[in-house]
Backbone atoms as SQL, in Angstrom:
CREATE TABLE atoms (id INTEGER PRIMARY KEY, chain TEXT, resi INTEGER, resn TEXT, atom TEXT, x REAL, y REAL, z REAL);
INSERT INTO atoms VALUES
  (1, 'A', 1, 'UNK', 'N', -6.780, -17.681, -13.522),
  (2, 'A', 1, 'UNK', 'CA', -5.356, -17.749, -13.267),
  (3, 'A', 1, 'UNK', 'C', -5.033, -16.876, -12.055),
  (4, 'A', 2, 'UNK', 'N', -3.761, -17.431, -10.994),
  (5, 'A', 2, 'UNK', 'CA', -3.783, -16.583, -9.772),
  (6, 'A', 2, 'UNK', 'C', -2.216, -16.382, -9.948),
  (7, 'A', 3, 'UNK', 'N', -2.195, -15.341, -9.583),
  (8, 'A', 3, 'UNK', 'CA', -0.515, -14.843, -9.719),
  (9, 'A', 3, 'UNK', 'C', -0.615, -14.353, -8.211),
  (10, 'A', 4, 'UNK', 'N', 1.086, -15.114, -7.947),
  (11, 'A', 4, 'UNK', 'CA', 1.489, -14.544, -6.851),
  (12, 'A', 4, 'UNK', 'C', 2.933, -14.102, -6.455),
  (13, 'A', 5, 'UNK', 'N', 2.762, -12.861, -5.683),
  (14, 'A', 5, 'UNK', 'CA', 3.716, -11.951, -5.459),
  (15, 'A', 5, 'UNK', 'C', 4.547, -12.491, -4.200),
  (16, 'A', 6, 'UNK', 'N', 5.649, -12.326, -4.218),
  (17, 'A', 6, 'UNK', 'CA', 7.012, -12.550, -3.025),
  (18, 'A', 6, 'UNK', 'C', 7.207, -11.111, -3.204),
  (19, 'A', 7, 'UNK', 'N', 6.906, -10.517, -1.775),
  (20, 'A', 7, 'UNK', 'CA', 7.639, -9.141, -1.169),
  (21, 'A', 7, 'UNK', 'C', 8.818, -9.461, -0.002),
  (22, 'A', 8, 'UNK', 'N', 9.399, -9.020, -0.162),
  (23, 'A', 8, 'UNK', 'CA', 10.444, -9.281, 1.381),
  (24, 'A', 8, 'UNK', 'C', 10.171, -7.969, 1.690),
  (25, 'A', 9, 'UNK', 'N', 10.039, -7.545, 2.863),
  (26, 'A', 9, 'UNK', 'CA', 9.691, -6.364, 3.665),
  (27, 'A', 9, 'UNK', 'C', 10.877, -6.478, 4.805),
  (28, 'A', 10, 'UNK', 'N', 11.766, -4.932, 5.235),
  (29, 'A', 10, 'UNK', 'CA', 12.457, -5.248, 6.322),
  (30, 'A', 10, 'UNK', 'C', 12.102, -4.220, 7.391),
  (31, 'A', 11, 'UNK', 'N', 11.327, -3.793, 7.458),
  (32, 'A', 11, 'UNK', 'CA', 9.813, -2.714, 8.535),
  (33, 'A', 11, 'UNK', 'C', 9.003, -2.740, 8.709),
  (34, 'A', 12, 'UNK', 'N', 8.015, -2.585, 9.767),
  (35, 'A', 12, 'UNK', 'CA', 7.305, -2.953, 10.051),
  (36, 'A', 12, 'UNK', 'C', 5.842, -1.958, 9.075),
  (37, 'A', 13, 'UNK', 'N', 6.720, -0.376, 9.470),
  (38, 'A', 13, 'UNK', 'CA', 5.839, 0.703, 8.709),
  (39, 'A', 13, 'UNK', 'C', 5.557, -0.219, 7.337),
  (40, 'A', 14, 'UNK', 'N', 6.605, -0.300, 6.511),
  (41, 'A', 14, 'UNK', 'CA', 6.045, -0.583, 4.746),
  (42, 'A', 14, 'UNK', 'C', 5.109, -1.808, 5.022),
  (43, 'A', 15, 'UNK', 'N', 5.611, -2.661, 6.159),
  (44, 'A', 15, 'UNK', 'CA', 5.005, -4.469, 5.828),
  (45, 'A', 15, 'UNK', 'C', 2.996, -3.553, 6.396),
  (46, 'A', 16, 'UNK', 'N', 2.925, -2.583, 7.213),
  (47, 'A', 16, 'UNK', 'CA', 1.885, -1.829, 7.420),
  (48, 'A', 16, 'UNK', 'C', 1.262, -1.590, 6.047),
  (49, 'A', 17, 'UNK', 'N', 2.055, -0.541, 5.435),
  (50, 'A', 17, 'UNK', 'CA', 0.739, 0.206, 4.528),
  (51, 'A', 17, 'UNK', 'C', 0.777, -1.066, 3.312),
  (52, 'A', 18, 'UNK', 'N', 1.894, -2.076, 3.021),
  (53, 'A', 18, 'UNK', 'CA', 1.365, -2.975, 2.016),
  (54, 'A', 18, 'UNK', 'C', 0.184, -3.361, 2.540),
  (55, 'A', 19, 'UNK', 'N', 0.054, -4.137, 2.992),
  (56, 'A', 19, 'UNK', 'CA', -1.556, -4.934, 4.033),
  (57, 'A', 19, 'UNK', 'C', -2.438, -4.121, 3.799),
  (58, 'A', 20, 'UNK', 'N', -2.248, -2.488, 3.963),
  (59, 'A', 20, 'UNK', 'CA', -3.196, -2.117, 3.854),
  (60, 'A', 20, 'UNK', 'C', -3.721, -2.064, 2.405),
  (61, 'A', 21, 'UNK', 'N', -2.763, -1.881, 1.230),
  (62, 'A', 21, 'UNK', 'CA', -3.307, -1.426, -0.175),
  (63, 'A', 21, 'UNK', 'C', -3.835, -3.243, -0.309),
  (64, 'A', 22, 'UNK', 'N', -3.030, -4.068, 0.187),
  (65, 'A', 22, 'UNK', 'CA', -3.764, -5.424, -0.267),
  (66, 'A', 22, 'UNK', 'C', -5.422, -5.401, 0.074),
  (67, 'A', 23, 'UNK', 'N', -5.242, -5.288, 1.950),
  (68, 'A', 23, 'UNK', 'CA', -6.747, -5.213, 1.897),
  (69, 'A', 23, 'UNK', 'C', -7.844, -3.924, 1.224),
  (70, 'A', 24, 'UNK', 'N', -7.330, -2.704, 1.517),
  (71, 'A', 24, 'UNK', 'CA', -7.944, -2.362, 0.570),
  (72, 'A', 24, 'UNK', 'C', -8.933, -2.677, -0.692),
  (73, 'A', 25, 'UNK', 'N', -7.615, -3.814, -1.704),
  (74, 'A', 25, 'UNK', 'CA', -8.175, -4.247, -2.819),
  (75, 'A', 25, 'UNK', 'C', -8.680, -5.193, -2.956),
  (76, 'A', 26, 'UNK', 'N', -8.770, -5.982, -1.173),
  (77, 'A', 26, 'UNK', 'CA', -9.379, -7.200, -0.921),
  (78, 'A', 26, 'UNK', 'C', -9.022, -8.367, -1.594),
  (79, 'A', 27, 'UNK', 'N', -7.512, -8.298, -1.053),
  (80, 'A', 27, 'UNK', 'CA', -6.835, -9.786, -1.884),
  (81, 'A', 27, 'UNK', 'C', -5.749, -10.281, -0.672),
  (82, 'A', 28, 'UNK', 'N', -6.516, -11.618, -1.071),
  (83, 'A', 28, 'UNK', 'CA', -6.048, -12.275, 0.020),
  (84, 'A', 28, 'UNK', 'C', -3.996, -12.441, 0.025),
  (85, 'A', 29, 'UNK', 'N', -3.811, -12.750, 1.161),
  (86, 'A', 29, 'UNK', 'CA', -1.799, -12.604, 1.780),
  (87, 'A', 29, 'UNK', 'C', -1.855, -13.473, 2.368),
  (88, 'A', 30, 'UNK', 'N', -0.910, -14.024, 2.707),
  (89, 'A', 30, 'UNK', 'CA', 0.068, -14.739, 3.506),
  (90, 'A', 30, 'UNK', 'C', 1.282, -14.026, 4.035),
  (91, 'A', 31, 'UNK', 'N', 1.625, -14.171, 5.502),
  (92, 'A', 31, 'UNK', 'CA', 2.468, -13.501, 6.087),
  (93, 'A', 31, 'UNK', 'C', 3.377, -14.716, 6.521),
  (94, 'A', 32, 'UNK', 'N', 4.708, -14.220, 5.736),
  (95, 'A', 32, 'UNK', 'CA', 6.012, -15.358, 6.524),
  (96, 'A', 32, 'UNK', 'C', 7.134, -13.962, 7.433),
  (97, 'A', 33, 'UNK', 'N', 7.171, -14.598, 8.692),
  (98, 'A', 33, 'UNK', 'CA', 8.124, -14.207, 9.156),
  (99, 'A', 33, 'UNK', 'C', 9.443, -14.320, 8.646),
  (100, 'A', 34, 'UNK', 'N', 10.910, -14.204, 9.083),
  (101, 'A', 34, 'UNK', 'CA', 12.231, -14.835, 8.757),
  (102, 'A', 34, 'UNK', 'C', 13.119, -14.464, 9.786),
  (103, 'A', 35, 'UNK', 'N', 13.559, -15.372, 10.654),
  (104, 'A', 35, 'UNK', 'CA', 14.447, -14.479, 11.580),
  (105, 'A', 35, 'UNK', 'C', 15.500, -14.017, 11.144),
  (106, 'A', 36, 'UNK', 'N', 16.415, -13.095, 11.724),
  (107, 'A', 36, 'UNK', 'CA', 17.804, -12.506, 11.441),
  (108, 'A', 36, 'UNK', 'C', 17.779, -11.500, 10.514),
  (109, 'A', 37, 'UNK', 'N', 16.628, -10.694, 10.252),
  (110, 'A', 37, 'UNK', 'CA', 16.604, -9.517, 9.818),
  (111, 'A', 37, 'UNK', 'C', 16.189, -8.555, 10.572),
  (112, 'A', 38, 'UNK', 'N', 17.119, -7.396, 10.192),
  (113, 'A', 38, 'UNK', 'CA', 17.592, -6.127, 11.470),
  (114, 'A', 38, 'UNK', 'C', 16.497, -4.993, 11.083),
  (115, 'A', 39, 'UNK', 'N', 15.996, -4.440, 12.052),
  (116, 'A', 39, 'UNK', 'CA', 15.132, -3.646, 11.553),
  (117, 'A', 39, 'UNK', 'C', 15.856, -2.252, 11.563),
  (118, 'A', 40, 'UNK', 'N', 15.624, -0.967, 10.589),
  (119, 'A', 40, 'UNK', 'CA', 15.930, 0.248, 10.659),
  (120, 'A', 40, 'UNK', 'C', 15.087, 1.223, 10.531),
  (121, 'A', 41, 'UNK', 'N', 15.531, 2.103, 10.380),
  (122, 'A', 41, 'UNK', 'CA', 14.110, 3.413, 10.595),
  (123, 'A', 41, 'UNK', 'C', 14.116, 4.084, 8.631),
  (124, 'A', 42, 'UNK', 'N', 13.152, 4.389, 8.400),
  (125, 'A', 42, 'UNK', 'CA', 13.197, 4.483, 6.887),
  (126, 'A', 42, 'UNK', 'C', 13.714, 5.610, 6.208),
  (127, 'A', 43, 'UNK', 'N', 14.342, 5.777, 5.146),
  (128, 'A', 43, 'UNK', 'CA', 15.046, 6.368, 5.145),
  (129, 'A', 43, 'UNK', 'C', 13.772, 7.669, 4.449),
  (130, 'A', 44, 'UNK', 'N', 14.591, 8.943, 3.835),
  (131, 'A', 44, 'UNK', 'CA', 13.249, 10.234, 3.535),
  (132, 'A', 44, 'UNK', 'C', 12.240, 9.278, 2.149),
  (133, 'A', 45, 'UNK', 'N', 13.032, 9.119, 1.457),
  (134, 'A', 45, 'UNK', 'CA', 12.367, 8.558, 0.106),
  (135, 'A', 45, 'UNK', 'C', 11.388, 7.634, 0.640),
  (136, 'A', 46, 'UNK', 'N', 11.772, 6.433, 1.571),
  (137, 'A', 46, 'UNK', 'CA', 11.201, 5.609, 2.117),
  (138, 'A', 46, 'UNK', 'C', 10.229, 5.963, 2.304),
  (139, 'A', 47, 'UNK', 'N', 9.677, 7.049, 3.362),
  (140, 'A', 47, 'UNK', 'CA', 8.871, 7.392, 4.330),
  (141, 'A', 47, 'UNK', 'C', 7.781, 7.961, 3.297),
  (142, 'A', 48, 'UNK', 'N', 7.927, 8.674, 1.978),
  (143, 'A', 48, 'UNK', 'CA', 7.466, 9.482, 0.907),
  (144, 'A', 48, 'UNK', 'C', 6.765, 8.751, 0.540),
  (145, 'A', 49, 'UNK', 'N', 7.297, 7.655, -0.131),
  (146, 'A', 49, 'UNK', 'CA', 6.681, 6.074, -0.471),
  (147, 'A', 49, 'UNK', 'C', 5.614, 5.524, 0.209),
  (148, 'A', 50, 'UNK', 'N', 6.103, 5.353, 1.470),
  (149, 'A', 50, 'UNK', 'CA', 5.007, 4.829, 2.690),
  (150, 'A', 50, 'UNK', 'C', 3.894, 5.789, 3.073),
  (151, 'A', 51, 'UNK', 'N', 4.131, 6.870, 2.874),
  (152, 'A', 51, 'UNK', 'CA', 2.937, 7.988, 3.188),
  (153, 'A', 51, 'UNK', 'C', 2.272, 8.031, 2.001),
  (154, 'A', 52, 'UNK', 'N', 2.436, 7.804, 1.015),
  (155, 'A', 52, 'UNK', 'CA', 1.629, 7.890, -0.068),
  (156, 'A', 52, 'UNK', 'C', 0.743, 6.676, -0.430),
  (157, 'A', 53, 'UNK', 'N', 1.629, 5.651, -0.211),
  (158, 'A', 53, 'UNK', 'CA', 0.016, 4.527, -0.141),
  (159, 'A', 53, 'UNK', 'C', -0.476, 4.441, 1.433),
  (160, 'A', 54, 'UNK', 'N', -0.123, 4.929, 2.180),
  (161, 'A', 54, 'UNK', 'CA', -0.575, 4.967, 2.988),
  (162, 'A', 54, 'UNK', 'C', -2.289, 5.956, 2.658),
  (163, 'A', 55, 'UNK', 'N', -2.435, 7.256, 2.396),
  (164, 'A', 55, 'UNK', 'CA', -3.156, 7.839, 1.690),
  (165, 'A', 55, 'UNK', 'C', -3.677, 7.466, 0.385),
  (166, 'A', 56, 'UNK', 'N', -3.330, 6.725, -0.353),
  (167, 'A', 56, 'UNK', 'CA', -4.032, 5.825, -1.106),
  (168, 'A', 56, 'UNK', 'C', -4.952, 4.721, -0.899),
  (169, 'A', 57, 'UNK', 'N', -4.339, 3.771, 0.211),
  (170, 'A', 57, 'UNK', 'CA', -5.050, 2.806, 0.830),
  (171, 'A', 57, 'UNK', 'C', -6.094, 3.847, 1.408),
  (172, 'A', 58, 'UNK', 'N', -6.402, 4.665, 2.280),
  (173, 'A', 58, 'UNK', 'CA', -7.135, 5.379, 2.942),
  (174, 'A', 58, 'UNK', 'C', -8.164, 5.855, 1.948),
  (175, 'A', 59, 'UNK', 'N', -7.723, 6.241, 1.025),
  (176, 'A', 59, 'UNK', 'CA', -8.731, 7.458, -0.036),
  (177, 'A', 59, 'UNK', 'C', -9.818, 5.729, -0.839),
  (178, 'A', 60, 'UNK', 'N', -8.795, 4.447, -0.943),
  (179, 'A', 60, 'UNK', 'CA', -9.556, 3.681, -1.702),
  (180, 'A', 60, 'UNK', 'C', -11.199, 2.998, -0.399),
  (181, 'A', 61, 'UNK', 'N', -10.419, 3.171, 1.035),
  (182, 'A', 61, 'UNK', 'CA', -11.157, 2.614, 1.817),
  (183, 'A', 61, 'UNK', 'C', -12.235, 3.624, 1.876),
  (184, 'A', 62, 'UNK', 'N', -12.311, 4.931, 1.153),
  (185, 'A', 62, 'UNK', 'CA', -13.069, 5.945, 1.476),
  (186, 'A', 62, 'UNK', 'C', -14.280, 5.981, 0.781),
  (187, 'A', 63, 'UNK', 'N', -13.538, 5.741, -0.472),
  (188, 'A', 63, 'UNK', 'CA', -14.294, 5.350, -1.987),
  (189, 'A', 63, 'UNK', 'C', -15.238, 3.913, -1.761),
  (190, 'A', 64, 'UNK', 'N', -14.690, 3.053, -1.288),
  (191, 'A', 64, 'UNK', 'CA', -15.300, 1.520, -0.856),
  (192, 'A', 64, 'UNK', 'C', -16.771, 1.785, -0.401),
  (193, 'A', 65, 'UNK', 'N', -16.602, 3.279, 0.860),
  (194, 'A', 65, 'UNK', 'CA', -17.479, 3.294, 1.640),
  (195, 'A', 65, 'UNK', 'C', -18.564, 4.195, 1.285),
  (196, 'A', 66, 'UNK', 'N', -18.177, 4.781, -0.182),
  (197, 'A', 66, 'UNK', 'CA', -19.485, 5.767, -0.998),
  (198, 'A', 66, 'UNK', 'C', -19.052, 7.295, -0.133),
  (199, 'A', 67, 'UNK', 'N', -18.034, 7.523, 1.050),
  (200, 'A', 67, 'UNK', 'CA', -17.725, 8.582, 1.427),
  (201, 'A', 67, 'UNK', 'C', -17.016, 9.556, 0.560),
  (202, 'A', 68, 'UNK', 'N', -16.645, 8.960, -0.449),
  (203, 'A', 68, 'UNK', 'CA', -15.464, 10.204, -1.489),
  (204, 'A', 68, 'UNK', 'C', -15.861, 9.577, -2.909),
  (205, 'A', 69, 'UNK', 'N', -15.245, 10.365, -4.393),
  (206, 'A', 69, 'UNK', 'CA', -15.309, 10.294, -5.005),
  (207, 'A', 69, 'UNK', 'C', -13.993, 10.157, -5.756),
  (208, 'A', 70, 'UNK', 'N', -13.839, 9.477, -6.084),
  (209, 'A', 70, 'UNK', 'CA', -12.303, 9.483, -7.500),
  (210, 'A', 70, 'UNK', 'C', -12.327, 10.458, -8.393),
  (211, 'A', 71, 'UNK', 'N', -10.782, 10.550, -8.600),
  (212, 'A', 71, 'UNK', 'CA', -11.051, 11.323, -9.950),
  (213, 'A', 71, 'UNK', 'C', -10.919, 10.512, -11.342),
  (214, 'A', 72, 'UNK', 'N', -11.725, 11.046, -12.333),
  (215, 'A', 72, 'UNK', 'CA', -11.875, 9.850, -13.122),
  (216, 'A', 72, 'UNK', 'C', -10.348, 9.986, -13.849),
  (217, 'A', 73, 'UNK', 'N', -10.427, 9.158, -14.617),
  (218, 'A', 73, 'UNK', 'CA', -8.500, 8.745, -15.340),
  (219, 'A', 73, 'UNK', 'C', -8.336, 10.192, -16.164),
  (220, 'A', 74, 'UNK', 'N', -9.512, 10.326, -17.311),
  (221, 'A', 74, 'UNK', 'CA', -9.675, 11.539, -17.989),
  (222, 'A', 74, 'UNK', 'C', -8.985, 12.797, -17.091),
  (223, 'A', 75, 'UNK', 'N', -9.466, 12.789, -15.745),
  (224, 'A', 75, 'UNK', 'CA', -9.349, 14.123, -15.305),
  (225, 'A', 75, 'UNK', 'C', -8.054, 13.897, -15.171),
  (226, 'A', 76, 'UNK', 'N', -7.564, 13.013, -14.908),
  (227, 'A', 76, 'UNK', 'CA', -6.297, 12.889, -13.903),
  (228, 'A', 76, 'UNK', 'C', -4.889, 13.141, -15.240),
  (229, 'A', 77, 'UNK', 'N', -5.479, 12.478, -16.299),
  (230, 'A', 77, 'UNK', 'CA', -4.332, 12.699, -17.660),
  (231, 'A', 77, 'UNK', 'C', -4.304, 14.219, -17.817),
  (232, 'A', 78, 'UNK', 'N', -5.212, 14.647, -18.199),
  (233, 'A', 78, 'UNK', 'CA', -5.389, 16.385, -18.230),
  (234, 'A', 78, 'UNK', 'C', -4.874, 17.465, -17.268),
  (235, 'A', 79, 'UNK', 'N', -4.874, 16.794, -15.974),
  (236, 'A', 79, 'UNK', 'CA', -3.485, 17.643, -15.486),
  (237, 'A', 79, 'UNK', 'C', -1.954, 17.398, -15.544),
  (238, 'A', 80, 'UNK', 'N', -2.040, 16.413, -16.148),
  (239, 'A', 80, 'UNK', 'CA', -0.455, 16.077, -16.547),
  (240, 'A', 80, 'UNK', 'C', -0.124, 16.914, -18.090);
């Protein structure tokens, strides 16, 4: 079964780091343009958002490459 996602993106930064967590996880996209949408600059939350998978996508491409290690789920519940 294939499920598929509709994002509307109105930046270029977010329509960036999505692509990246997609490829990352190596799943295939389709890109539709749409004209008549205004672009703006992101707002703080925005940017928080975008820097963080941004560094996610990065840490998974790291892991891909046997360069880093995860932390396992165990560890990660235990500091919460």
């Amino acid at each position: 079964m294939m499920t598929t996602l509709i994002v509307n993106i109105d930046n270029k930064k977010t329509e960036k780091a999505i692509k990246a967590v997609l490829d990352a996880f190596g799943l295939d996209y389709n890109v539709e343009q749409q004209p008549g949408h205004t672009k703006r600059p992101l707002n703080k939350s925005e940017q928080a958002i975008y820097q963080r998978l941004k560094k996610s996508a990065e840490e998974i491409k790291l892991y891909k490459e046997g360069k880093i290690k995860l932390q396992d789920v165990t560890e990660f519940l235990n500091e919460l």
